[in-house]
C-alpha positions as CSV (number, residue, x, y, z in Angstrom):
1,X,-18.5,-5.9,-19.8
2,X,-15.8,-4.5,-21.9
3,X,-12.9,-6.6,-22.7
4,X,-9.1,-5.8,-23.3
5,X,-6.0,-7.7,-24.2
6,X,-3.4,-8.5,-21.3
7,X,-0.2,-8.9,-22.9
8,X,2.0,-11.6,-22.2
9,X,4.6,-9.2,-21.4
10,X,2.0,-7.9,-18.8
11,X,1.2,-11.0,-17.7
12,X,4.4,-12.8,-17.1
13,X,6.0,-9.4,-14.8
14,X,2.6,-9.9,-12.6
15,X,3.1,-13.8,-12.1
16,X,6.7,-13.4,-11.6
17,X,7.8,-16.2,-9.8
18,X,5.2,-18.1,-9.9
19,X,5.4,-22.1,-9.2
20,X,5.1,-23.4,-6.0
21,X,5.2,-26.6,-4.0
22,X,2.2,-28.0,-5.8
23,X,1.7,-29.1,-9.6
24,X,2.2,-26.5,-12.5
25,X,-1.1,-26.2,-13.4
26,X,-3.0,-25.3,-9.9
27,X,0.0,-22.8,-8.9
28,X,-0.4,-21.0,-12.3
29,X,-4.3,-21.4,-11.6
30,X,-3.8,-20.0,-7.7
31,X,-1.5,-17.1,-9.2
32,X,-3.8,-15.8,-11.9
33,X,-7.1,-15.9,-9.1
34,X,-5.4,-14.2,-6.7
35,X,-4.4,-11.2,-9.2
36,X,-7.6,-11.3,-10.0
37,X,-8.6,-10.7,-6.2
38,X,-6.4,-8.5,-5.3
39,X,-7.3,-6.4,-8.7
40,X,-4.1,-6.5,-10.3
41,X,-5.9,-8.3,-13.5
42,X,-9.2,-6.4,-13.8
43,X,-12.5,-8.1,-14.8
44,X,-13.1,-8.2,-18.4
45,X,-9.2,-9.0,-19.3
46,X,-8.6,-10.9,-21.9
47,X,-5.6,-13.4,-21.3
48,X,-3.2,-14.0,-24.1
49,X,-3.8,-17.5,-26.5
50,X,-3.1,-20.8,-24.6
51,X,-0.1,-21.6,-27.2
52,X,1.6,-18.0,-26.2
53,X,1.0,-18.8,-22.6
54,X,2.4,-22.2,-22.9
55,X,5.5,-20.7,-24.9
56,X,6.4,-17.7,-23.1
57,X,6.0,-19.5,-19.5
58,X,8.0,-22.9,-20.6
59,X,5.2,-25.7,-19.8
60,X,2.9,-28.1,-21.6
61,X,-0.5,-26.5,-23.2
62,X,-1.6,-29.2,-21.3
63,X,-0.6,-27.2,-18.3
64,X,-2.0,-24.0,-19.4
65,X,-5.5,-25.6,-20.6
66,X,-5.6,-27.5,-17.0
67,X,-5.2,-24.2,-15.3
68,X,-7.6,-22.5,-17.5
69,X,-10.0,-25.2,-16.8
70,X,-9.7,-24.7,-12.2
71,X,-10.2,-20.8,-13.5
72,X,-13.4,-21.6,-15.6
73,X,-14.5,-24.1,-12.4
74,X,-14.0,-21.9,-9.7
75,X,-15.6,-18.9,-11.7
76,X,-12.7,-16.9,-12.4
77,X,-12.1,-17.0,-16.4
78,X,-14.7,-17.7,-18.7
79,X,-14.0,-19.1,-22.4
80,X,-15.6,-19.0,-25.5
81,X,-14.7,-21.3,-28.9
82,X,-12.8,-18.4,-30.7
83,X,-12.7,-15.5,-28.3
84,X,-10.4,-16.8,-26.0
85,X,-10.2,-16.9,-22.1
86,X,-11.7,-13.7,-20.1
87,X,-11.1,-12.6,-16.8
88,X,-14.5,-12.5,-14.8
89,X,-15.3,-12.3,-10.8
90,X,-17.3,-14.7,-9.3
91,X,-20.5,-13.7,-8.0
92,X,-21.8,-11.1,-10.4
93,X,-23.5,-13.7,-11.8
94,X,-25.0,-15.8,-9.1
95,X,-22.1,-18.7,-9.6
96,X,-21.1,-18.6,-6.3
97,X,-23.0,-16.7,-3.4
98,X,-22.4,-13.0,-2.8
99,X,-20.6,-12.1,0.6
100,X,-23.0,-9.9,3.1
101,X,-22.1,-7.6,5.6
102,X,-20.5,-9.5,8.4
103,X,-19.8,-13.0,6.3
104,X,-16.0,-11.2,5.2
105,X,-13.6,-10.5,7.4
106,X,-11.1,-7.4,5.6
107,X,-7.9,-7.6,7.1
108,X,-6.7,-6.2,2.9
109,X,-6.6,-2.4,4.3
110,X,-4.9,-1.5,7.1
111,X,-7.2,1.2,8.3
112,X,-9.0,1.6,11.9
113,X,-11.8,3.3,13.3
114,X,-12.1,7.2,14.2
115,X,-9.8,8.1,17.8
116,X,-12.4,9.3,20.8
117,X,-13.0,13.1,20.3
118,X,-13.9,13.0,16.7
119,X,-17.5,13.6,17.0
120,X,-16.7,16.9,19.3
121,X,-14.0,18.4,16.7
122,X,-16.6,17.4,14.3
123,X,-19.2,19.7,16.3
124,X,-16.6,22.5,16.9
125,X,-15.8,22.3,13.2
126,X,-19.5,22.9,12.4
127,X,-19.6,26.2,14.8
128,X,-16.6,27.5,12.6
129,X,-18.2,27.1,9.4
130,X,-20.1,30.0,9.2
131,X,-17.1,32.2,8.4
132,X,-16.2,30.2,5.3
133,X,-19.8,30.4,3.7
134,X,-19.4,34.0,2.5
135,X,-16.7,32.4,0.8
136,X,-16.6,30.3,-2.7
137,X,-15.4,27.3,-0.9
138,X,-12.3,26.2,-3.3
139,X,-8.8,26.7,-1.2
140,X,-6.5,25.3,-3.8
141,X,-4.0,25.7,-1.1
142,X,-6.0,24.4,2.3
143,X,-7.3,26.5,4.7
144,X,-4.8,29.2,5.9
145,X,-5.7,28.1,9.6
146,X,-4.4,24.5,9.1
147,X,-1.6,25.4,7.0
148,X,-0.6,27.3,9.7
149,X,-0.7,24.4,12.6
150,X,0.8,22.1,10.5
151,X,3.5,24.3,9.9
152,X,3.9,24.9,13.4
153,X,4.2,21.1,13.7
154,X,7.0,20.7,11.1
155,X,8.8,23.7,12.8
156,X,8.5,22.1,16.1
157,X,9.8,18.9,14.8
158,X,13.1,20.9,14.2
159,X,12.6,21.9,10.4
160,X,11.8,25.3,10.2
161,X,8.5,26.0,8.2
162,X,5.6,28.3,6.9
163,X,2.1,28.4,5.9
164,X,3.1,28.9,1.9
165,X,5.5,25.8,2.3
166,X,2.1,23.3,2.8
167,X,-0.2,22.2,0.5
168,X,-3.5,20.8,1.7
169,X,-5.3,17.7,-0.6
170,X,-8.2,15.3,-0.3
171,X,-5.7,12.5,1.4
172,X,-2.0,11.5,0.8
173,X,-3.5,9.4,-2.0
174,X,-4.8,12.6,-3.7
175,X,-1.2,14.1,-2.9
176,X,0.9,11.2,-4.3
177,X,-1.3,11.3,-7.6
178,X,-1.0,15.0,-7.9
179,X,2.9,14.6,-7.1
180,X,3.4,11.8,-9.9
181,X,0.9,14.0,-12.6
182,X,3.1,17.6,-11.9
183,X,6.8,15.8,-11.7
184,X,6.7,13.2,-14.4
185,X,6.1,12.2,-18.0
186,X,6.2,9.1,-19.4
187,X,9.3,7.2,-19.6
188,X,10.6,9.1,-16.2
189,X,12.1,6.5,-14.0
190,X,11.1,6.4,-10.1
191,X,12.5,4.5,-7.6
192,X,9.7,2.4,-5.3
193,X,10.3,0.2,-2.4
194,X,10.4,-3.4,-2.4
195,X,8.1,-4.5,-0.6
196,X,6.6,-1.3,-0.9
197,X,3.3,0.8,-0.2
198,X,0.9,-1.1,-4.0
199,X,-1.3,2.2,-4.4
200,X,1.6,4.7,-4.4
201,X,3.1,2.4,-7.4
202,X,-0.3,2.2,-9.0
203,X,0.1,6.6,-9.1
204,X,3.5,6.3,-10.7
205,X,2.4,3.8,-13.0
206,X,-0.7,6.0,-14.4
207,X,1.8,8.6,-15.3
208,X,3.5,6.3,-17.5
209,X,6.8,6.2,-15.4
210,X,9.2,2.7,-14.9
211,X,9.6,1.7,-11.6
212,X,12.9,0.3,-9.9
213,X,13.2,-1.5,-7.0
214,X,14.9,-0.5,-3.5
215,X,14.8,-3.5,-1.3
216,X,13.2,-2.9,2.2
217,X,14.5,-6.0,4.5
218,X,12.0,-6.9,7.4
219,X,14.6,-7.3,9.4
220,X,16.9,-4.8,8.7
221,X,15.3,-2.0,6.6
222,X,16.8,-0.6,3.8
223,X,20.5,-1.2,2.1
224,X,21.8,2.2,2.0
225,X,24.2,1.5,-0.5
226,X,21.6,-0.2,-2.7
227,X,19.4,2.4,-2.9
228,X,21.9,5.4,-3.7
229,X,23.8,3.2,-6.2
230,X,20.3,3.0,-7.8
231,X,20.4,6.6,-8.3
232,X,23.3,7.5,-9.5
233,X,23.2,4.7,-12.1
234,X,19.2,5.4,-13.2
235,X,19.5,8.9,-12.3
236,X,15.7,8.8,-11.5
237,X,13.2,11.1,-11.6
238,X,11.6,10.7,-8.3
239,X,12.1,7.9,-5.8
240,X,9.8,7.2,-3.1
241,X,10.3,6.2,0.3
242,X,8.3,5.5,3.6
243,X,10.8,6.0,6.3
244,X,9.0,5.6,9.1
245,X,7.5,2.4,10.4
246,X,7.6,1.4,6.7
247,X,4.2,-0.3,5.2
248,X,4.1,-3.2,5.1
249,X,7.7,-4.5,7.2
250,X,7.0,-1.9,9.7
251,X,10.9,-0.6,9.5
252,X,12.3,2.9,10.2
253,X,15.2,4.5,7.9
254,X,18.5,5.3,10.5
255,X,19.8,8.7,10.5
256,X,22.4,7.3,8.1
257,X,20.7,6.0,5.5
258,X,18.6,9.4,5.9
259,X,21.2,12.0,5.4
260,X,22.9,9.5,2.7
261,X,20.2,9.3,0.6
262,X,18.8,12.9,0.4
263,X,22.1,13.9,-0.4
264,X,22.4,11.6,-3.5
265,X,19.0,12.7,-4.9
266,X,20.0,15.9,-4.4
267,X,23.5,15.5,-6.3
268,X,22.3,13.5,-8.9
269,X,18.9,15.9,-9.3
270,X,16.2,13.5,-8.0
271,X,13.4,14.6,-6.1
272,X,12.1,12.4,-3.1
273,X,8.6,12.1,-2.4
274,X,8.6,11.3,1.9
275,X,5.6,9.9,2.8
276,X,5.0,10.1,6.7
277,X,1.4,8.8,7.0
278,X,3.3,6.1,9.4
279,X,5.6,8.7,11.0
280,X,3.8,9.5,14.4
281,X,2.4,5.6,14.8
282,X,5.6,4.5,17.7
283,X,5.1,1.7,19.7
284,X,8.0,1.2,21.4
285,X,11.0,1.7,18.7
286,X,13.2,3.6,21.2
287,X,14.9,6.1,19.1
288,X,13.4,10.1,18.7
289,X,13.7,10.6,14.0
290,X,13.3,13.8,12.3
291,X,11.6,14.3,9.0
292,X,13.2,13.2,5.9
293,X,13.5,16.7,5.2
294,X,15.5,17.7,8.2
295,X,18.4,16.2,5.8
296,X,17.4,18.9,2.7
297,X,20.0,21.7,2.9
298,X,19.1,22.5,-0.4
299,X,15.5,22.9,0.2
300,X,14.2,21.9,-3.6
301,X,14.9,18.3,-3.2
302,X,12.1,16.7,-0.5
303,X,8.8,16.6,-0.5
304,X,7.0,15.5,2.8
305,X,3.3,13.8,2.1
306,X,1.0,13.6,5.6
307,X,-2.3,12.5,6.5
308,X,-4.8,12.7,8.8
309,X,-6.1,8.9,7.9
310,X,-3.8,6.5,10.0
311,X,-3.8,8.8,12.9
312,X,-7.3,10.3,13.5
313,X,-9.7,8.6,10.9
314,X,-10.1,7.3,7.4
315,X,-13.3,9.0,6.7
316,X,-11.1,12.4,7.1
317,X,-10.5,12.7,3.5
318,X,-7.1,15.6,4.2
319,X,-3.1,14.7,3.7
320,X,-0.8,18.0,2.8
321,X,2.4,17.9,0.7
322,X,5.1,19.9,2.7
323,X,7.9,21.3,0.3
324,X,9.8,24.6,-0.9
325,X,6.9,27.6,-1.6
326,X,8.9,27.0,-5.3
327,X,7.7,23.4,-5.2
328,X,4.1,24.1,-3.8
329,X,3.8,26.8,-6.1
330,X,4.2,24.4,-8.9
331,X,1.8,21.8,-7.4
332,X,-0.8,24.8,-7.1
333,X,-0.7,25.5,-10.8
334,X,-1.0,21.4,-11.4
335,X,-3.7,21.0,-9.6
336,X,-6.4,22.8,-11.3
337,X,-6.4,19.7,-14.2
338,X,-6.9,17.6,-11.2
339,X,-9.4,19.3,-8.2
340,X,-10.0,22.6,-6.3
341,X,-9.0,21.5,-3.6
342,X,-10.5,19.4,-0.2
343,X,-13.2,19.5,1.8
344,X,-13.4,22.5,4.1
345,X,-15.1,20.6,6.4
346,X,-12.7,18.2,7.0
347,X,-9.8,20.9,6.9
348,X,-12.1,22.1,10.1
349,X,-12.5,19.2,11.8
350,X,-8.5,18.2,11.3
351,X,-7.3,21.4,12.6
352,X,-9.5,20.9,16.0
353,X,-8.1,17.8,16.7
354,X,-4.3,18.8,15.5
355,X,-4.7,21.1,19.3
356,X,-5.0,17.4,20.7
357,X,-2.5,15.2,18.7
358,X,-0.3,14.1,22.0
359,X,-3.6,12.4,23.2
360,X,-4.6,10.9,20.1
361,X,-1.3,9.4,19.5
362,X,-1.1,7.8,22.8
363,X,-4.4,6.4,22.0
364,X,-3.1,4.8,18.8
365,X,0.1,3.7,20.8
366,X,-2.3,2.0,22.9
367,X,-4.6,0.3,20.1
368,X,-1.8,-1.4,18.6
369,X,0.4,-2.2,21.2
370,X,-2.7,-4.6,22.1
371,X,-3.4,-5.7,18.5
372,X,0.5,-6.6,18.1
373,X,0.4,-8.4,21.5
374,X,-3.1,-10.3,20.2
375,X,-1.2,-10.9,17.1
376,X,2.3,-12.4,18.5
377,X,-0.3,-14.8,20.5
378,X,-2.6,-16.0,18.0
379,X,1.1,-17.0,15.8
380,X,2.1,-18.8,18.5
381,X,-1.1,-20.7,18.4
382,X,-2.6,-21.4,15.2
383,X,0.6,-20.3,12.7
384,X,3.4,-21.8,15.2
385,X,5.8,-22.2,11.6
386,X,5.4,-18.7,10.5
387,X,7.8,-15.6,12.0
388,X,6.8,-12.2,12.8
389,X,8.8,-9.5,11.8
390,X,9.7,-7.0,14.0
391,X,6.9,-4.3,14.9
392,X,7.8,-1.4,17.1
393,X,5.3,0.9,15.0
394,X,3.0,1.7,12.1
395,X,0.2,0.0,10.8
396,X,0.6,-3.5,10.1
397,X,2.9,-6.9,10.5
398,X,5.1,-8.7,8.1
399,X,5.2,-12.0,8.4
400,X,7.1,-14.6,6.9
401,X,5.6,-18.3,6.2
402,X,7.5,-21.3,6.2
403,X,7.5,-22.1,2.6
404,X,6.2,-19.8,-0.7
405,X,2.8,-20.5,-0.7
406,X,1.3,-17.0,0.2
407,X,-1.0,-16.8,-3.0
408,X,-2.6,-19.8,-2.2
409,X,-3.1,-19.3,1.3
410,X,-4.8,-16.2,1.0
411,X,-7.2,-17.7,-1.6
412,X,-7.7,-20.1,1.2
413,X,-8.4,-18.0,3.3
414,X,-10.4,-16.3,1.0
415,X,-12.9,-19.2,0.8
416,X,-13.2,-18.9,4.4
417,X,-14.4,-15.8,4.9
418,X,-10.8,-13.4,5.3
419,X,-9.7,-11.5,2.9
420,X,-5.9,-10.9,4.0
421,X,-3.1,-9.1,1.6
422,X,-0.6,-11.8,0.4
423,X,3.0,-10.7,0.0
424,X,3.1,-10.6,-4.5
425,X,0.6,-7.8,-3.8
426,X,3.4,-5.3,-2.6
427,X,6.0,-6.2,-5.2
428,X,6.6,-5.6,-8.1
429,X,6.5,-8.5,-10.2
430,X,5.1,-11.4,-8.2
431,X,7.9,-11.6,-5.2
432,X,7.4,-12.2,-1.5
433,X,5.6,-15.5,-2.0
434,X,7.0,-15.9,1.4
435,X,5.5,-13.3,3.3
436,X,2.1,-12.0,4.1
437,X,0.5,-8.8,6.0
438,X,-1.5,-8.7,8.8
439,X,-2.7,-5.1,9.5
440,X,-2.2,-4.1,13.5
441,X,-5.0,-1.5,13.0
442,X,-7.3,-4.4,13.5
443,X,-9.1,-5.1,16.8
444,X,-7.4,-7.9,18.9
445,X,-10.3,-9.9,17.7
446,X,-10.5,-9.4,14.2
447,X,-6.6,-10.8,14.9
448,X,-7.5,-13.4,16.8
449,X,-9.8,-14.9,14.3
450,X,-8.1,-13.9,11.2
451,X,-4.7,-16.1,12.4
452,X,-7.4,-18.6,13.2
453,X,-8.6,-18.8,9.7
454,X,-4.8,-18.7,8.3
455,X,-3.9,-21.3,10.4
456,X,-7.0,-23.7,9.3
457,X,-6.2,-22.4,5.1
458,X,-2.3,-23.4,6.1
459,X,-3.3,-26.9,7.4
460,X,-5.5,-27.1,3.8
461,X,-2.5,-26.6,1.7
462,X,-0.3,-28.3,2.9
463,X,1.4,-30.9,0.5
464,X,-0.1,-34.0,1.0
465,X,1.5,-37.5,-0.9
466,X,2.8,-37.0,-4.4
467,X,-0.7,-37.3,-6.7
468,X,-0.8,-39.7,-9.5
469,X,-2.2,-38.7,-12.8
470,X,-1.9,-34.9,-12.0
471,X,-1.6,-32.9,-15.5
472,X,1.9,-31.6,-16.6
């Protein structure tokens, strides 16, 4: 297994705040495990010495070694006379038993299974293929067909569009990635939201850029005047948003903020990278929105990323970038350092079922109206103390616990068989200890019993009278 340094640098902006209700020494333990869990310390990472630890955090190396030492017992760090403490993950090993299909329950992705009708686009797809074997296969652009409906789409949602304004890519992932690689170089500052969507940060952070924070209230969304005052003074590069039912607090940007903050960008010379995977997933918010790019008079300063994932199925590997043909034809010229383009296939298959989107977005309406009905139930019955922010759309729920313990609940939990996504995971240095998501893509079931299994973990850490002897 190869080994590399984590810096303390490194390590202090992941634990962020990082003490909680118990002793020093198991919340500094609970913090570091549940990086390691949710991936944000890799296996094979070397942490730094126990002296710098001790010096840079504040606390006893009596604290530090006392942490190190749950690690080493639980199976997370190993440590050698010399070498120093390394990262490892249980299991690989046969230290603790290997999870088999069935014994986990994932509630960490907020993804769902394919809508009815994807087996029959799938077969209509396959009667359309003939046509594109006489062909080489690589559309660095996406199929002219689907270019076109989605066009059609964005012009029927009242921004005028064509076929050479849409770039097809294997999934808004692939789209975000190829976005960060064209726009920036290292250094480039980009705004993210806080909390915000981990893997688009993860994109940004491979191209070497520095991220600032634009707070995303569960509540009340996003501060307008926080986030443009965050422009003009940074004068970022890019700044990403997710302005419909918002992953993970599930809120949707007013017209206001909208209009206000394409308009800075644009004055200040920032481009905005709009990512609607979320857009079309209502529940019951009420309102009629229009893309982020409705708001771009100048035409050079959004860029729209889509994707057939949260709305038809996972396993559809297509998103699209929508922006000026200037833009796309930059993107185009990118991409050849990073693929050929996506699957035809798939481009086949997500154009049939495009001709049947009013159907499958009622279905999805439907699916997790139920799930955020089984969800509200099972809160008021195992998790009574916790709140639920509001959810009128999108894929998941944002709750808030009663006290800052959502690292060590989720390793809990984690013990018992859910793995759940605690609230550090989608900041930026170790924040929203209060808050953890629940993803409404789930069954009513899975719900059900994951709320079950936070409510036992909850009752488990609880603080219990003050311990004697406990190390400082």
């Amino acid at each position: 297994m190869t080994t590399h340094q984590v810096s303390m640098h490194q390590l202090t902006s992941l634990l962020g705040d990082w003490r909680g209700a118990g002793s020093d020494y198991s919340s500094l333990a609970e913090r570091i495990r549940l990086m390691v869990i949710d991936g944000r310390v890799k296996a094979g990472a070397r942490l730094p010495s126990e002296r710098t630890m001790a010096q840079s955090l504040g606390v006893s190396r009596t604290t530090v070694n006392s942490a190190l030492a749950d690690l080493r017992a639980s199976g997370y760090v190993q440590s050698r006379q010399g070498s120093g403490s390394v990262i490892r993950i249980p299991g690989r090993t046969g230290d603790l038993p290997i999870p088999q299909a069935g014994d986990i329950l994932d509630l960490s992705r907020a993804t769902s299974s394919a809508v009815p009708g994807v087996h029959a686009a799938a077969e209509r797809a396959l009667r359309r293929l003939p046509a594109r074997l006489t062909t080489d296969g690589y559309e660095l652009s996406g199929l002219p067909a689907l270019r076109e409906a989605l066009a059609s789409r964005y012009t029927g949602a009242g921004v005028p569009t064509s076929a050479d304004d849409i770039l097809i890519t294997s999934g808004s992932a692939s789209a975000i990635s190829l976005i960060a690689r064209t726009f920036l170089a290292p250094g480039d500052r980009v705004i993210v939201e806080t909390p915000g969507y981990p893997h688009s940060n993860d994109a940004f952070r491979s191209a070497g850029a520095r991220l600032l924070p634009a707070t995303v209230d569960g509540d009340h969304g996003w501060d307008t005047d926080e986030f443009t005052g965050v422009i003009e003074r940074a004068l970022p590069t890019l700044a990403y948003v997710m302005p419909d039912f918002h992953n993970p607090t599930s809120r949707s940007m007013s017209a206001e903020t909208r209009a206000a903050i394409v308009d800075s960008a644009a004055r200040h010379g920032a481009v905005i990278v709009s990512d609607e995977t979320t857009a079309e997933l209502d529940i019951d918010r009420g309102e009629d929105t229009v893309p982020l790019c409705a708001y771009d008079t100048r035409g050079s300063t959004v860029l729209s990323v889509g994707s057939a994932s949260k709305t038809m199925w996972g396993g559809l590997r297509v998103g699209w970038i929508r922006a000026s043909s200037t833009l796309i034809d930059r993107l185009v010229a990118a991409r050849f350092s990073f693929d050929l383009g996506a699957a035809v296939l798939d481009q086949l298959v997500t154009s049939e079922l495009l001709d049947d989107m009013g159907r499958i977005i009622e279905y999805r309406r439907d699916v997790h109206r139920r799930s955020r009905e089984a969800l509200e139930s099972a809160l008021a019955t195992h998790l009574p103390s916790a709140r639920l922010h509001p959810v009128d759309g999108g894929v998941a729920g944002w709750i808030q616990l009663d006290a800052p313990n959502s690292s060590p609940l989720a390793v809990a939990a984690r013990s018992r068989g859910l793995l759940i996504g605690a609230g550090p995971w989608f900041g930026l240095g170790g924040e929203f200890e209060r808050n953890v998501r629940v993803p409404i893509t789930a069954t009513p079931d899975a719900i059900a019993r994951a709320i079950a299994i936070l409510g036992e973990a909850h009752t488990a850490i609880a603080p219990g009278p003050p311990r004697t002897g406990a190390p400082v």
